[in-house]
Structures are given as C-alpha cells and as structure tokens.
PyMOL Python script that loads the backbone (N, CA, C, O; Angstrom):
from pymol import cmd

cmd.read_pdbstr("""\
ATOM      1  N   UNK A   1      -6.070 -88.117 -24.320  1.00  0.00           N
ATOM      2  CA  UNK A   1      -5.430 -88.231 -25.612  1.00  0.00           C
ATOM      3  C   UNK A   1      -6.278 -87.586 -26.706  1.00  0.00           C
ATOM      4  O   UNK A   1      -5.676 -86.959 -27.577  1.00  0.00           O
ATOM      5  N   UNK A   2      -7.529 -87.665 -26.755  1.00  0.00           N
ATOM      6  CA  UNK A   2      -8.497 -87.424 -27.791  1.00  0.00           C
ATOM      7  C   UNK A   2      -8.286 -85.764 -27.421  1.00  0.00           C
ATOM      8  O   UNK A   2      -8.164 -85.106 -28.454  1.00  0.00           O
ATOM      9  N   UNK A   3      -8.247 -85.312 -26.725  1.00  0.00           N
ATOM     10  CA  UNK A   3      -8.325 -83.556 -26.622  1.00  0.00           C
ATOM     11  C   UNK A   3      -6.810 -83.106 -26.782  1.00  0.00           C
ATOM     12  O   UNK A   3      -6.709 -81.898 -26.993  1.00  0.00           O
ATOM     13  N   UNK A   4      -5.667 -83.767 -26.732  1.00  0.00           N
ATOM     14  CA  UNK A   4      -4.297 -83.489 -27.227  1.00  0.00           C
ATOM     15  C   UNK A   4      -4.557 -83.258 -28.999  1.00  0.00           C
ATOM     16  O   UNK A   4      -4.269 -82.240 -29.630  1.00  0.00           O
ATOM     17  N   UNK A   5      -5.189 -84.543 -29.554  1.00  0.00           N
ATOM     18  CA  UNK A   5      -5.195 -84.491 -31.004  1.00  0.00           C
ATOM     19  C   UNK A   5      -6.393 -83.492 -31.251  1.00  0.00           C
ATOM     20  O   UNK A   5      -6.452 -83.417 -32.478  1.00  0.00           O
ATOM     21  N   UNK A   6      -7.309 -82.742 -30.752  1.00  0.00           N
ATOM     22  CA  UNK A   6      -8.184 -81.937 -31.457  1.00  0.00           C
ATOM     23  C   UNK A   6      -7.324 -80.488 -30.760  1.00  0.00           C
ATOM     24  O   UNK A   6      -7.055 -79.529 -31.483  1.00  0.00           O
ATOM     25  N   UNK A   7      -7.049 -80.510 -29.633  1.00  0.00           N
ATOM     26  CA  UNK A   7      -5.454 -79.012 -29.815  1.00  0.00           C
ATOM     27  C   UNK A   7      -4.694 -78.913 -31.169  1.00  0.00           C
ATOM     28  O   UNK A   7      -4.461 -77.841 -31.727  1.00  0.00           O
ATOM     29  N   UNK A   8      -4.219 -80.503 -31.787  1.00  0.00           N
ATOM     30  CA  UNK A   8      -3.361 -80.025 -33.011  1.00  0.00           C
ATOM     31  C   UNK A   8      -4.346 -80.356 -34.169  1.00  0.00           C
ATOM     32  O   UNK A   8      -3.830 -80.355 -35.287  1.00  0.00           O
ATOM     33  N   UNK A   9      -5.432 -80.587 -34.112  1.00  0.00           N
ATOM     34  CA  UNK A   9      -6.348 -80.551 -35.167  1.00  0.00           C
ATOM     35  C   UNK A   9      -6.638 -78.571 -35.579  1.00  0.00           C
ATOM     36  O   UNK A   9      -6.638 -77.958 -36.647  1.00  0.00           O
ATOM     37  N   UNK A  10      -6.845 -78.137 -34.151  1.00  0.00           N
ATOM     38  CA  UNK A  10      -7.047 -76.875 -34.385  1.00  0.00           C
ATOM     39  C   UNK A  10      -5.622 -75.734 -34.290  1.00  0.00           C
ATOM     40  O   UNK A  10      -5.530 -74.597 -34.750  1.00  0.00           O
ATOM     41  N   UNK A  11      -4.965 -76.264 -33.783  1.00  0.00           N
ATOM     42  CA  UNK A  11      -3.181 -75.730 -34.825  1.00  0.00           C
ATOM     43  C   UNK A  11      -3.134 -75.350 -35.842  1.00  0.00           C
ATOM     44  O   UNK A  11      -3.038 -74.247 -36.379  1.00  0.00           O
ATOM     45  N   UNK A  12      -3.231 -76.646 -36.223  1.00  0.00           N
ATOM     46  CA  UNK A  12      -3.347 -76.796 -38.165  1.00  0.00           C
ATOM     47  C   UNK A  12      -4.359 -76.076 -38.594  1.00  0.00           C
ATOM     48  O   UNK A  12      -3.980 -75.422 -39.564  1.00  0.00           O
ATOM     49  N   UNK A  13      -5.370 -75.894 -38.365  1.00  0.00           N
ATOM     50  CA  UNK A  13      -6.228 -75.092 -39.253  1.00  0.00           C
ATOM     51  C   UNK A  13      -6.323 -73.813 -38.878  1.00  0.00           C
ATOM     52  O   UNK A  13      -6.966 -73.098 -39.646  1.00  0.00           O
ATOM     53  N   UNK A  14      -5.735 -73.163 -37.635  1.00  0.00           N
ATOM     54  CA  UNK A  14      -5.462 -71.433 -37.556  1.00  0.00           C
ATOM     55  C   UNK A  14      -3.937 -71.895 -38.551  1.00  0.00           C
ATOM     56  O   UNK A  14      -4.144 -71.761 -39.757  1.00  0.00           O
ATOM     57  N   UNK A  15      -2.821 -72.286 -38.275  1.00  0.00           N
ATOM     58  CA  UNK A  15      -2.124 -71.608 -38.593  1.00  0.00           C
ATOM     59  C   UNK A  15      -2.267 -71.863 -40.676  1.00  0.00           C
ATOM     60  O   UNK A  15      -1.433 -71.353 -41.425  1.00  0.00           O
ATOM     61  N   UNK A  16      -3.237 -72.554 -41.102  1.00  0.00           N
ATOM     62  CA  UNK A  16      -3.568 -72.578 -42.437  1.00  0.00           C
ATOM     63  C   UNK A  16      -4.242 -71.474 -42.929  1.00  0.00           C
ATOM     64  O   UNK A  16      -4.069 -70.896 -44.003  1.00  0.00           O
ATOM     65  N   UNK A  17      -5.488 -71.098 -41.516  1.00  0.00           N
ATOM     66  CA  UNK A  17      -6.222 -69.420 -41.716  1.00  0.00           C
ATOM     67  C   UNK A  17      -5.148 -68.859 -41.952  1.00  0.00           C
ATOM     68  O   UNK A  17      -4.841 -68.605 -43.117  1.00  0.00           O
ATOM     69  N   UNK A  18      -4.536 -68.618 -41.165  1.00  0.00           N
ATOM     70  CA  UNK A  18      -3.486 -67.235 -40.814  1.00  0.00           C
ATOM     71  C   UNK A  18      -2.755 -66.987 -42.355  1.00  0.00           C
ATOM     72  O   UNK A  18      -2.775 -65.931 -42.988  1.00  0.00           O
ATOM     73  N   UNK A  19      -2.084 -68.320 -42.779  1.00  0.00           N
ATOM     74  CA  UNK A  19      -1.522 -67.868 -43.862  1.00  0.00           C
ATOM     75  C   UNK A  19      -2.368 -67.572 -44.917  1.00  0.00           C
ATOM     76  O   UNK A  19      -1.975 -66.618 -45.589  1.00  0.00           O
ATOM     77  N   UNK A  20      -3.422 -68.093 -45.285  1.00  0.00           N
ATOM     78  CA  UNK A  20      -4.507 -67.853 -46.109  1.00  0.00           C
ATOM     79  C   UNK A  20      -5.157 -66.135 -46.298  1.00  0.00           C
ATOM     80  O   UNK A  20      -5.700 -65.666 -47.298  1.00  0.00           O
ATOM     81  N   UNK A  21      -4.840 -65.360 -44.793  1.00  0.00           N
ATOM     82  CA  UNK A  21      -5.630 -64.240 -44.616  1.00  0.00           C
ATOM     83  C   UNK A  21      -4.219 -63.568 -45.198  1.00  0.00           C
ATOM     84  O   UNK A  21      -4.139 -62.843 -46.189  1.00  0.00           O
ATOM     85  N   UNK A  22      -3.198 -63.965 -44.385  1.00  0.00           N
ATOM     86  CA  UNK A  22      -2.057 -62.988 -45.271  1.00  0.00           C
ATOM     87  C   UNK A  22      -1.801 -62.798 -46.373  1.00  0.00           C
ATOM     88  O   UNK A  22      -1.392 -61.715 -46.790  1.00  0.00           O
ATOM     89  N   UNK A  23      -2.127 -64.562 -47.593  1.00  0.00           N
ATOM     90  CA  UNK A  23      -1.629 -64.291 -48.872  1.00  0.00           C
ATOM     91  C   UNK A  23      -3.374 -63.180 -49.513  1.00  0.00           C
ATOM     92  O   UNK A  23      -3.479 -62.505 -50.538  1.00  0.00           O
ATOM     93  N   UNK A  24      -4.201 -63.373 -48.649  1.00  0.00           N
ATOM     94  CA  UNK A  24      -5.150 -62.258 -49.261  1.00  0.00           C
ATOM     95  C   UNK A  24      -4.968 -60.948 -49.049  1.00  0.00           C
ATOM     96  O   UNK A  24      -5.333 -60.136 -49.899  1.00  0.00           O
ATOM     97  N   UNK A  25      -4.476 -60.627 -48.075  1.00  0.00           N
ATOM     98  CA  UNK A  25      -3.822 -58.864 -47.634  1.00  0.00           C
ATOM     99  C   UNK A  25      -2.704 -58.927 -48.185  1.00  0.00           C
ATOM    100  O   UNK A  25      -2.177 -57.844 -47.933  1.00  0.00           O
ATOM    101  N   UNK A  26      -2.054 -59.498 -48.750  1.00  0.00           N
ATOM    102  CA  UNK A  26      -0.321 -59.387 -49.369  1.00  0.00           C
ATOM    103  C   UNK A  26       0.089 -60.429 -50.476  1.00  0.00           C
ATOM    104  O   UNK A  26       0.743 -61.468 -50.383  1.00  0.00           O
ATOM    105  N   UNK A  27      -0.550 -59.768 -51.635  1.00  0.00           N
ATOM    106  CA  UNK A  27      -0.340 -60.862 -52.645  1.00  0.00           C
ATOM    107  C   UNK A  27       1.130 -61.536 -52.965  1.00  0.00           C
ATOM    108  O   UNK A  27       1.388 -62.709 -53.237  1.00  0.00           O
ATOM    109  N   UNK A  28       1.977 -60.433 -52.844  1.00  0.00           N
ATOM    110  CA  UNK A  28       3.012 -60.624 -53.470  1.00  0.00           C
ATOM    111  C   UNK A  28       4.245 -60.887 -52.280  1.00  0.00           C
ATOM    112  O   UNK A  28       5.448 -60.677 -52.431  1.00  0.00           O
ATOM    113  N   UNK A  29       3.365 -61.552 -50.733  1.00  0.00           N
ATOM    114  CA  UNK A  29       4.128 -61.892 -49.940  1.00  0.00           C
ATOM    115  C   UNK A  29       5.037 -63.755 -49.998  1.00  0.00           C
ATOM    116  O   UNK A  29       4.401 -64.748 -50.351  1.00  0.00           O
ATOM    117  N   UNK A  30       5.886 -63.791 -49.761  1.00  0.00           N
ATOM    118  CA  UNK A  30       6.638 -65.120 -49.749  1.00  0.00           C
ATOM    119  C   UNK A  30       6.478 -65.726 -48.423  1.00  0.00           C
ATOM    120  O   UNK A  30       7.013 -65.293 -47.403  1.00  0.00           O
ATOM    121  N   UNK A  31       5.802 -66.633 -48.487  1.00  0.00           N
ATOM    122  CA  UNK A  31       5.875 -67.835 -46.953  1.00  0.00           C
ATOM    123  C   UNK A  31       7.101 -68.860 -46.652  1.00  0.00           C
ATOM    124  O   UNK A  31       7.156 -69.920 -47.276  1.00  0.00           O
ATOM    125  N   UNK A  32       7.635 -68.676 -46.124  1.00  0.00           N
ATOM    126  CA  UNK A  32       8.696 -70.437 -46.003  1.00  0.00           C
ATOM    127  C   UNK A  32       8.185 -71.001 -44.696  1.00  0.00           C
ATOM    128  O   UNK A  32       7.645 -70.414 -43.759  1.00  0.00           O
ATOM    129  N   UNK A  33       8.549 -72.561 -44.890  1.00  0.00           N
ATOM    130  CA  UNK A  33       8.103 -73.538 -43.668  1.00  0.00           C
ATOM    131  C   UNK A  33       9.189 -74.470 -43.533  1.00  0.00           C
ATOM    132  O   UNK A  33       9.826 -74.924 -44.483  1.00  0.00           O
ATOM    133  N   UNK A  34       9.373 -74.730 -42.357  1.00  0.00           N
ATOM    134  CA  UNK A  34      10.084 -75.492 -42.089  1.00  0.00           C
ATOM    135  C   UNK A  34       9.766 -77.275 -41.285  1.00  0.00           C
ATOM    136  O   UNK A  34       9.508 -77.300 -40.081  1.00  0.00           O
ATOM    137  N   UNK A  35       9.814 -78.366 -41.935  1.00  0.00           N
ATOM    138  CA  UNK A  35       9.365 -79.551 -41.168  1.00  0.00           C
ATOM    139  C   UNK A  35      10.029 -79.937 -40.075  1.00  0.00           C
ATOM    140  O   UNK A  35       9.512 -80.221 -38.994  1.00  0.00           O
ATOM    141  N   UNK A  36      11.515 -79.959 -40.417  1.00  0.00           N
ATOM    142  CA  UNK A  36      11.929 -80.166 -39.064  1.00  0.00           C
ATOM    143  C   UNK A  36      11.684 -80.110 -37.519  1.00  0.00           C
ATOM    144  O   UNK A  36      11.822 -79.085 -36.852  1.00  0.00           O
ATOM    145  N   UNK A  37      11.260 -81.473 -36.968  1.00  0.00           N
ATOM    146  CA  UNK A  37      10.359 -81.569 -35.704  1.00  0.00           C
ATOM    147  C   UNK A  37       9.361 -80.683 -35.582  1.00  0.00           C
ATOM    148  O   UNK A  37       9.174 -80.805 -34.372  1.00  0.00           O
ATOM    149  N   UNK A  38       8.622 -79.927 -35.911  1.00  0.00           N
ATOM    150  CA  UNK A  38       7.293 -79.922 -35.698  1.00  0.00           C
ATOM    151  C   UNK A  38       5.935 -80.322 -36.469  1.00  0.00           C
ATOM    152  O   UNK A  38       4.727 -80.099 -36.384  1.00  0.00           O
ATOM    153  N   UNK A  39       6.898 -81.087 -37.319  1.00  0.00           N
ATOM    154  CA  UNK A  39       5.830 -81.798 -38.280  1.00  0.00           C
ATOM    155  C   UNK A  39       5.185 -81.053 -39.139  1.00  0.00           C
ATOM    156  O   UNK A  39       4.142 -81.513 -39.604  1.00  0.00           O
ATOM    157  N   UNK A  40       5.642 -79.732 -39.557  1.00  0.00           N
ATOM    158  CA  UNK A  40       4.959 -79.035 -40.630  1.00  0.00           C
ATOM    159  C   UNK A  40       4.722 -78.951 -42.124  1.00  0.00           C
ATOM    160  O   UNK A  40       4.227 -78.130 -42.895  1.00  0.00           O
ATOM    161  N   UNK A  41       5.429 -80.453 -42.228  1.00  0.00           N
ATOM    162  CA  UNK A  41       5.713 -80.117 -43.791  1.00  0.00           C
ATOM    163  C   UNK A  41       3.996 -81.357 -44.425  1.00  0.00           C
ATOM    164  O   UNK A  41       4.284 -82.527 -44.176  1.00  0.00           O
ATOM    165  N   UNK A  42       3.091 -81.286 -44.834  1.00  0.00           N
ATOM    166  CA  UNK A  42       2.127 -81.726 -45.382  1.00  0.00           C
ATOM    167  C   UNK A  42       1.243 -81.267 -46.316  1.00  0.00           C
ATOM    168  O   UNK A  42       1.444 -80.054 -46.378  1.00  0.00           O
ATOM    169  N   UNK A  43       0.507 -81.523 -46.960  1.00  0.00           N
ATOM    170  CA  UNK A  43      -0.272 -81.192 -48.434  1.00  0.00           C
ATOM    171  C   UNK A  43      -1.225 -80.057 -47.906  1.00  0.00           C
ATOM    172  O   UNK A  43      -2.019 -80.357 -48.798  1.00  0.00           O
ATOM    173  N   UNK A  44      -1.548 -79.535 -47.580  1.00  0.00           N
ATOM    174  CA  UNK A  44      -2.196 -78.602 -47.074  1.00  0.00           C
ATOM    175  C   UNK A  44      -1.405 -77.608 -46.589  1.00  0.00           C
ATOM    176  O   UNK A  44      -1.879 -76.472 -46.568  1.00  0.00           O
ATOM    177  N   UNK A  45      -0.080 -77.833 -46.115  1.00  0.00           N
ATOM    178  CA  UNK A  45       0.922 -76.257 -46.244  1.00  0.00           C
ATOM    179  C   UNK A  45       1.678 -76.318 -47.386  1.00  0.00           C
ATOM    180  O   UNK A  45       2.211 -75.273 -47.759  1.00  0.00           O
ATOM    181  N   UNK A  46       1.869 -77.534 -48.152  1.00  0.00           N
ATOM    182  CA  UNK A  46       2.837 -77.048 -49.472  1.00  0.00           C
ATOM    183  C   UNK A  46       1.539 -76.707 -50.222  1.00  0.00           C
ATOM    184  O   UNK A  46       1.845 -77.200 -51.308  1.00  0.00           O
ATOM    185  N   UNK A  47       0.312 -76.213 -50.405  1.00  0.00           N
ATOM    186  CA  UNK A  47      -0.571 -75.136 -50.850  1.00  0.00           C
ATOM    187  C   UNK A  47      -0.324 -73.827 -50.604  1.00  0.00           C
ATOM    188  O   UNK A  47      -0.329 -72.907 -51.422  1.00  0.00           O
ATOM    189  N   UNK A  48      -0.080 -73.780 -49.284  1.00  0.00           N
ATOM    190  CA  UNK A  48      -0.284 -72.457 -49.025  1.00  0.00           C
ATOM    191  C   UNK A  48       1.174 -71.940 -48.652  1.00  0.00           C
ATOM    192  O   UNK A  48       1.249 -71.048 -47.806  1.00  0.00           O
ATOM    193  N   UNK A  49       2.387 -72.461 -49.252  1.00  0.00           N
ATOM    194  CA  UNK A  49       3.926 -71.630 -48.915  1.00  0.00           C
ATOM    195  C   UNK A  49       4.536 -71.975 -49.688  1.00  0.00           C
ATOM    196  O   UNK A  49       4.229 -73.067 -50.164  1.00  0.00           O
ATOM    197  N   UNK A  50       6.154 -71.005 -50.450  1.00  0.00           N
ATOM    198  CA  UNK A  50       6.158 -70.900 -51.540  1.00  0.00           C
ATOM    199  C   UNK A  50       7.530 -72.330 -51.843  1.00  0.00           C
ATOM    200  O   UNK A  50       7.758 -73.097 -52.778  1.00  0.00           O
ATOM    201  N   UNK A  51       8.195 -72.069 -50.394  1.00  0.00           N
ATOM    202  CA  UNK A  51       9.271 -73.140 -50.098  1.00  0.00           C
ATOM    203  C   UNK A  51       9.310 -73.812 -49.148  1.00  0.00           C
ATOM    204  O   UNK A  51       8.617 -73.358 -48.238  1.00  0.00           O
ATOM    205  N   UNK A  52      10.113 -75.249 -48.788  1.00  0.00           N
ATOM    206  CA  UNK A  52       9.890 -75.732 -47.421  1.00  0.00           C
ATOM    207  C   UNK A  52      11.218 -76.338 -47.162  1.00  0.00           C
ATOM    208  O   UNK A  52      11.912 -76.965 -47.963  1.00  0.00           O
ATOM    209  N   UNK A  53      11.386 -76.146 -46.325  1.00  0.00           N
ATOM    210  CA  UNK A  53      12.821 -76.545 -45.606  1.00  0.00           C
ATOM    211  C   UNK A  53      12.961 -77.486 -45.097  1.00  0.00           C
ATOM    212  O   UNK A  53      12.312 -77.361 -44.058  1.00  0.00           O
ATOM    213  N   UNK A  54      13.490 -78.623 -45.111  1.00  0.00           N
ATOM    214  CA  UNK A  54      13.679 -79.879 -44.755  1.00  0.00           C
ATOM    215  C   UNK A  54      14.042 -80.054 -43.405  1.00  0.00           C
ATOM    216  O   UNK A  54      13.431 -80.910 -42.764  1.00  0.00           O
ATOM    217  N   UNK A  55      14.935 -79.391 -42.855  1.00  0.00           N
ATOM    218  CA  UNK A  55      15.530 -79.036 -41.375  1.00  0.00           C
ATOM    219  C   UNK A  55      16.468 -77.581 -41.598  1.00  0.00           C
ATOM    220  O   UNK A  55      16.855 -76.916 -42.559  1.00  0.00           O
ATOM    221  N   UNK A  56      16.572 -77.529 -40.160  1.00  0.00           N
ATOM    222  CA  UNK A  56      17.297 -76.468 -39.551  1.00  0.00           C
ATOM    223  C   UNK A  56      18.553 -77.006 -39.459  1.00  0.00           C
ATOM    224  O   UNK A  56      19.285 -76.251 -38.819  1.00  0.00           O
ATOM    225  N   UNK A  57      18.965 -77.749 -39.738  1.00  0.00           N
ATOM    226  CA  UNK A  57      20.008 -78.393 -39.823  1.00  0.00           C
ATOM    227  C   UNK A  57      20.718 -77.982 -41.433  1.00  0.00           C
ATOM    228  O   UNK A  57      20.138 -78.343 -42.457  1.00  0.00           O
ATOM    229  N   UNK A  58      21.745 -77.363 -41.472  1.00  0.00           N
ATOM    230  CA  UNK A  58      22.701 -77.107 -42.307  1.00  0.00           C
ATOM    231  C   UNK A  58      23.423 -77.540 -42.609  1.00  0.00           C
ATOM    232  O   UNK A  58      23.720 -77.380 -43.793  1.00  0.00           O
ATOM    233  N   UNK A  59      24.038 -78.190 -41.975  1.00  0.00           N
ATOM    234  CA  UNK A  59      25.255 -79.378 -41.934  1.00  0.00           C
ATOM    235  C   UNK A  59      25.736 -80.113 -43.655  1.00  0.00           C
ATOM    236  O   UNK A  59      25.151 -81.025 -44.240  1.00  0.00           O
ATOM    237  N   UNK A  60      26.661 -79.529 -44.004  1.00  0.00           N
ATOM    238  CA  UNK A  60      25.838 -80.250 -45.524  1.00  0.00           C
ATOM    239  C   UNK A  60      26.284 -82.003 -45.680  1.00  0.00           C
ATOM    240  O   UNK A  60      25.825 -82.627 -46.637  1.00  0.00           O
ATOM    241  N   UNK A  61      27.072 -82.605 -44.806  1.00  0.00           N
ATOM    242  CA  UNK A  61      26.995 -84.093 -44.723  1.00  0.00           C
ATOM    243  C   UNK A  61      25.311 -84.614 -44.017  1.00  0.00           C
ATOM    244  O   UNK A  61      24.501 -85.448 -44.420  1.00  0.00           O
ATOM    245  N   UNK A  62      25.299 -83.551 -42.652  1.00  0.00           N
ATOM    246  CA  UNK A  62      24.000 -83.854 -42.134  1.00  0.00           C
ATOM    247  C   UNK A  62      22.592 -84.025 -43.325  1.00  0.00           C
ATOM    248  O   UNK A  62      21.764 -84.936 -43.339  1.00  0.00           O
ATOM    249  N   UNK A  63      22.660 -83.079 -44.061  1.00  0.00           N
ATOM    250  CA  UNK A  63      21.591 -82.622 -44.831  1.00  0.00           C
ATOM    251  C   UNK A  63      21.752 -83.630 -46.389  1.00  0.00           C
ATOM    252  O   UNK A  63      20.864 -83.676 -47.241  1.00  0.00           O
ATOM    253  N   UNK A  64      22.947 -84.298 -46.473  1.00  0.00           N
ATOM    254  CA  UNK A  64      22.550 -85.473 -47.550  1.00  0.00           C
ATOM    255  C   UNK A  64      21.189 -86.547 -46.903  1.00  0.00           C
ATOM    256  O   UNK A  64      20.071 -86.824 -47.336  1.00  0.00           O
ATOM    257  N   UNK A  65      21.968 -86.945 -45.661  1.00  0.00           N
ATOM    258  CA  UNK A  65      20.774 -88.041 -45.511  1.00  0.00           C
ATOM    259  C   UNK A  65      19.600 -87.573 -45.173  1.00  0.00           C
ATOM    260  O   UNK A  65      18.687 -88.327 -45.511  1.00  0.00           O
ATOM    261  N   UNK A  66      19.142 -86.233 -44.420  1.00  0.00           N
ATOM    262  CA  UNK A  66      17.880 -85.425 -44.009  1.00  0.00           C
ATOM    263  C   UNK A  66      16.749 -85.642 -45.567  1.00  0.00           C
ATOM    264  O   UNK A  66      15.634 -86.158 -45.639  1.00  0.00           O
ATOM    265  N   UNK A  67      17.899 -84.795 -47.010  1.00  0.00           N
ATOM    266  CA  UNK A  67      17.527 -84.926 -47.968  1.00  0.00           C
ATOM    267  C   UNK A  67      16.855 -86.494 -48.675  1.00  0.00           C
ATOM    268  O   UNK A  67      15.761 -86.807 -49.145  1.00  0.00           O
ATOM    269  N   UNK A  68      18.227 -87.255 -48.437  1.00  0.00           N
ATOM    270  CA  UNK A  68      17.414 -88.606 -48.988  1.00  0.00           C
ATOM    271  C   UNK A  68      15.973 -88.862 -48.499  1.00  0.00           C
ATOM    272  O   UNK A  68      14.958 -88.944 -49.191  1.00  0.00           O
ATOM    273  N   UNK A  69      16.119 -88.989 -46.941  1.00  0.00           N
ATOM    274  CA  UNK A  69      14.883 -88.985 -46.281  1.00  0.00           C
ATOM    275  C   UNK A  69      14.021 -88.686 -46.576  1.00  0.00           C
ATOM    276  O   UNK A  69      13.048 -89.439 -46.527  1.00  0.00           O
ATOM    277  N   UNK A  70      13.943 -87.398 -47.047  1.00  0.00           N
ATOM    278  CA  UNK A  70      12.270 -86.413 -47.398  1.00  0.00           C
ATOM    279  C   UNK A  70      11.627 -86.515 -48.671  1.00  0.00           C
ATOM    280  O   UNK A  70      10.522 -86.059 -48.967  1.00  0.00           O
ATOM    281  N   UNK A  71      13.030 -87.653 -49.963  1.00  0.00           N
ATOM    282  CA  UNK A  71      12.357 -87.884 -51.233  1.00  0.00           C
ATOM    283  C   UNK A  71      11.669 -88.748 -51.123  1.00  0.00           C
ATOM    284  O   UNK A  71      10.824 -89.035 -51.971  1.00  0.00           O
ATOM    285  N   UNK A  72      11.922 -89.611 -49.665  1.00  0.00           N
ATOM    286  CA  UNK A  72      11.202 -91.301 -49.609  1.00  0.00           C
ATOM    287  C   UNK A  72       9.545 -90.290 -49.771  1.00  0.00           C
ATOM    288  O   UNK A  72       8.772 -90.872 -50.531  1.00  0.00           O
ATOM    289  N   UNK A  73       9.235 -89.576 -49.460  1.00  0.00           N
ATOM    290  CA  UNK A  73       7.892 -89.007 -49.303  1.00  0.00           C
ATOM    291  C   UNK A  73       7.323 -87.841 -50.110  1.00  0.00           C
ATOM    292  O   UNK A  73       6.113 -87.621 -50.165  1.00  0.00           O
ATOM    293  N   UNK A  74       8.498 -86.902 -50.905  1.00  0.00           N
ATOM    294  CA  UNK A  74       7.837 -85.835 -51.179  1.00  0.00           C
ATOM    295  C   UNK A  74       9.219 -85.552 -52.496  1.00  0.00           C
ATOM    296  O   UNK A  74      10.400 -85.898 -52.529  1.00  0.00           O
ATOM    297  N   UNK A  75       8.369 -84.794 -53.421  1.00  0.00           N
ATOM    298  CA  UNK A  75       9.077 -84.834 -55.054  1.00  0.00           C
ATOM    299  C   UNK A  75      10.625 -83.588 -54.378  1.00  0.00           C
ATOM    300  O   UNK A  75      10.308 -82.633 -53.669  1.00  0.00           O
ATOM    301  N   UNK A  76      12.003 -83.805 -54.706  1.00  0.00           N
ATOM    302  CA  UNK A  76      12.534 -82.848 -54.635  1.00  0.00           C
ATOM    303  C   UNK A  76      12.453 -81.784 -54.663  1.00  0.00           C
ATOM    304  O   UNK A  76      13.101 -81.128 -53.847  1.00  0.00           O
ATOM    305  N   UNK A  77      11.674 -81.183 -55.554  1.00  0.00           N
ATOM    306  CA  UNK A  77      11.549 -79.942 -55.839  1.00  0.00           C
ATOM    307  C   UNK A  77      11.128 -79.395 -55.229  1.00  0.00           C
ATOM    308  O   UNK A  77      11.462 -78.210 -55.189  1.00  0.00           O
ATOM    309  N   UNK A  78      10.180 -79.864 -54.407  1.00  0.00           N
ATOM    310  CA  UNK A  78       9.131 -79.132 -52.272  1.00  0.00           C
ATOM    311  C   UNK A  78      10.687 -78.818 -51.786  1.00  0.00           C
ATOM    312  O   UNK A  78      10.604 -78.126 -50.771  1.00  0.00           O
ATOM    313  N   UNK A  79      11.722 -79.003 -52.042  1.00  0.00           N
ATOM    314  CA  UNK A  79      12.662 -78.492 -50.790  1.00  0.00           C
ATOM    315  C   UNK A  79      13.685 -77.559 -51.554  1.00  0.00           C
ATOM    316  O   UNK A  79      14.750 -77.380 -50.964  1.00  0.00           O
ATOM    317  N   UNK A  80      13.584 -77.177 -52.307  1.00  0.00           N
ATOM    318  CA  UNK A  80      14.886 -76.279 -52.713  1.00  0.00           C
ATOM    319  C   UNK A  80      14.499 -75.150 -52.770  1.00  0.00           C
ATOM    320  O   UNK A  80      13.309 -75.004 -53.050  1.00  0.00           O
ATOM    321  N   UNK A  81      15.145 -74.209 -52.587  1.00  0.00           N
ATOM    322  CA  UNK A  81      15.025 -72.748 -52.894  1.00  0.00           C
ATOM    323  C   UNK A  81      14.622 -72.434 -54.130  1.00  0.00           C
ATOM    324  O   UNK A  81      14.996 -72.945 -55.186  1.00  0.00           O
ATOM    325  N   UNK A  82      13.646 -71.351 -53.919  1.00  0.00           N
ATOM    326  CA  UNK A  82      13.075 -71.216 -54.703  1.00  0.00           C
ATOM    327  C   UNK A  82      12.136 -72.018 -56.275  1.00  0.00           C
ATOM    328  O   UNK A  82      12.152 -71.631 -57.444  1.00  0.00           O
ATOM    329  N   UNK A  83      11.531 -73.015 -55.755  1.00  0.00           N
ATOM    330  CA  UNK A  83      11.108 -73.611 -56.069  1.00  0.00           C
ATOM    331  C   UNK A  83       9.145 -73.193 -56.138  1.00  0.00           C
ATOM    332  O   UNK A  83       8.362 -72.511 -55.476  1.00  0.00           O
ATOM    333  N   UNK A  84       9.091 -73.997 -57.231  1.00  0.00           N
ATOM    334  CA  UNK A  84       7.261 -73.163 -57.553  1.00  0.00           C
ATOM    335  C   UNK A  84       6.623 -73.227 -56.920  1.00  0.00           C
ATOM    336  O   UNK A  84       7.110 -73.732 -55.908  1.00  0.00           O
ATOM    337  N   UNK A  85       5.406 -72.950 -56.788  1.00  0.00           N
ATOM    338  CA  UNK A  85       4.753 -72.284 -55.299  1.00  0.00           C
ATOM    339  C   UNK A  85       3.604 -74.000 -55.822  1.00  0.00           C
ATOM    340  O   UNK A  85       3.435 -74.452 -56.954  1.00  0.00           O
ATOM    341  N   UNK A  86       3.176 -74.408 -54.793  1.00  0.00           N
ATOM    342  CA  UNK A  86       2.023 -75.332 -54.709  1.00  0.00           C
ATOM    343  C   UNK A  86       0.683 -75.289 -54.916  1.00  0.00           C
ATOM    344  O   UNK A  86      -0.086 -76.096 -55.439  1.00  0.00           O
ATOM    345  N   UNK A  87       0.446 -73.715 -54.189  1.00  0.00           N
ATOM    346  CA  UNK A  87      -0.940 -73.310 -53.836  1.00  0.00           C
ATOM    347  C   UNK A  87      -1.498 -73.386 -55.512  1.00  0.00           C
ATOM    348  O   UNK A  87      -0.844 -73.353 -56.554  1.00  0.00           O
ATOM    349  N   UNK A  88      -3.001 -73.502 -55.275  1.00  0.00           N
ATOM    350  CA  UNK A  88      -3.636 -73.914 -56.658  1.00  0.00           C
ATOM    351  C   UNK A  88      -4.714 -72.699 -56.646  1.00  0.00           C
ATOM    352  O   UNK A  88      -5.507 -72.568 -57.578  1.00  0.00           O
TER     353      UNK A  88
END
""", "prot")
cmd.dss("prot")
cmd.show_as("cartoon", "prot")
cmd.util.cbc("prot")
cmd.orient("prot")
C-alpha cells in the first residue's frame, strides 16, 4: 500500500513539472483539467490551469447535481469556462 501512494505521490508532482515547464516554454498557452474520476481537481492544479471541468459528463440534468456537488468544496467560479486563471 505505502508504494501504491508514493506512485501517486510522484504522478502528481511530474504531471505539476510538466505543466509548469510548458507554461515556461509557452506563455500564452491555455491548460484545462478535468476531475472527473481521476481525482485531478486540487489546489496545486487550480495554480497551474486556466479552467477545470467538473466531469465528462454533459448531461445537463446530470451536471446540475455533479455541479452542486463540487460547490460543497470549491468556489463556482473553478468550473466555468473561462474563468480566471489561479496560478499566482
């Protein structure tokens, strides 16, 4: 178990490099992320991407309650299009 969680300890921090090296080679590049099941949506990627997608799920009855869901935790404005970038 302890070497499952340091695999996604080190996930998370390439795929935080990765975007980090891109917004330095490509200033004026746009990131989106998506949380839906893979757990990507946390304070350390709404830094580094400009929008985040709640699910892959479109559905727009589906996506009322997806939505309610994601305010229990995070300000509306992390999920809409085009919405201000995080990174500081």
């Amino acid at each position: 178990m302890a070497e499952q969680k340091q695999i996604w300890v080190k996930y998370v921090a390439n795929v935080y490099d990765i975007i980090d090296r891109l917004r330095a080679r490509h200033a004026g590049l746009e990131i989106e992320s998506c949380s839906g099941g893979g757990g990507r949506l946390d304070l350390g990627i709404l830094r580094r991407v400009d929008e985040v997608w709640t699910s892959d799920n479109t559905e727009a009855f589906d996506r009322l309650g997806i939505q309610e869901g994601f305010t229990y935790a995070y300000a509306p404005k992390v999920m809409m299009p085009g919405s201000p970038t995080f990174r500081t």
